[in-house]
C-alpha positions as CSV (number, residue, x, y, z in Angstrom):
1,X,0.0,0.0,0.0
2,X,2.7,2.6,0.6
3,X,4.8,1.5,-2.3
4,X,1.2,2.9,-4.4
5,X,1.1,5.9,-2.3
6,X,4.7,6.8,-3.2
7,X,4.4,5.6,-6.7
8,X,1.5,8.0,-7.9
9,X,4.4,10.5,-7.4
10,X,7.0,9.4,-10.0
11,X,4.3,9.1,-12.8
12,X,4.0,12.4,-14.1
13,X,8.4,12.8,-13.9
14,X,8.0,9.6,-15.5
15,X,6.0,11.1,-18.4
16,X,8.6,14.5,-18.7
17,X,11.5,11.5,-19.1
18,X,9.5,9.8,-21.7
19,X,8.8,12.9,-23.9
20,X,12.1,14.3,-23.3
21,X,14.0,11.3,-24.7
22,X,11.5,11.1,-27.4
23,X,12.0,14.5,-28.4
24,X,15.8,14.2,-28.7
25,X,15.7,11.4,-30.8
26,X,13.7,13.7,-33.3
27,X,10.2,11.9,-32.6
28,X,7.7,14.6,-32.6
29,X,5.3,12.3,-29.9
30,X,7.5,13.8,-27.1
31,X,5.5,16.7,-27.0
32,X,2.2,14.3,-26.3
33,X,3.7,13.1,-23.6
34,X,4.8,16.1,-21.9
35,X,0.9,17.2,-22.5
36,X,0.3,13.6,-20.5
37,X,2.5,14.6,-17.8
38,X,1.0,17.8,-17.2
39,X,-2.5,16.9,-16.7
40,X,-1.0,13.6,-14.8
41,X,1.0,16.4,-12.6
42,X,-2.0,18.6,-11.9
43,X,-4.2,14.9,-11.0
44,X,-1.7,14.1,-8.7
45,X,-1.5,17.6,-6.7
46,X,-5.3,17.3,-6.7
47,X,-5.2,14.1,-4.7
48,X,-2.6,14.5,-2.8
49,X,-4.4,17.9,-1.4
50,X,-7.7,16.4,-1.1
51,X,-5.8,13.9,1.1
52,X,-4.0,16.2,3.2
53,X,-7.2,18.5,3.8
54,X,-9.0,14.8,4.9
55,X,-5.9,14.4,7.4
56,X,-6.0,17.7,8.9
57,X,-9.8,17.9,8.9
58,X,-9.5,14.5,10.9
């Protein structure tokens, strides 16, 4: 369970890796993929806040 908690983290890097190496090997799908790990990146602060408010609201 923390090992999923932790991971949700590393997706959206993850992504920015993915389109960066695509881009420097000239493959013009890099640029989806740095779209992908936007809107992953802006999901993931989402829930981690919603967690956090839950927490302190506890």
């Amino acid at each position: 369970m923390k090992f999923g908690k932790s991971a949700i983290g590393f997706v959206a890097p993850f992504a920015y890796l993915v389109g960066a190496a695509l881009l420097v090997t000239g493959s013009p799908q890099g640029i989806v993929w740095f779209a992908a790990g936007s809107i992953v990146a802006i999901i993931t602060a989402l829930v981690i806040s919603w967690i956090a408010l839950v927490e302190v609201l506890r």
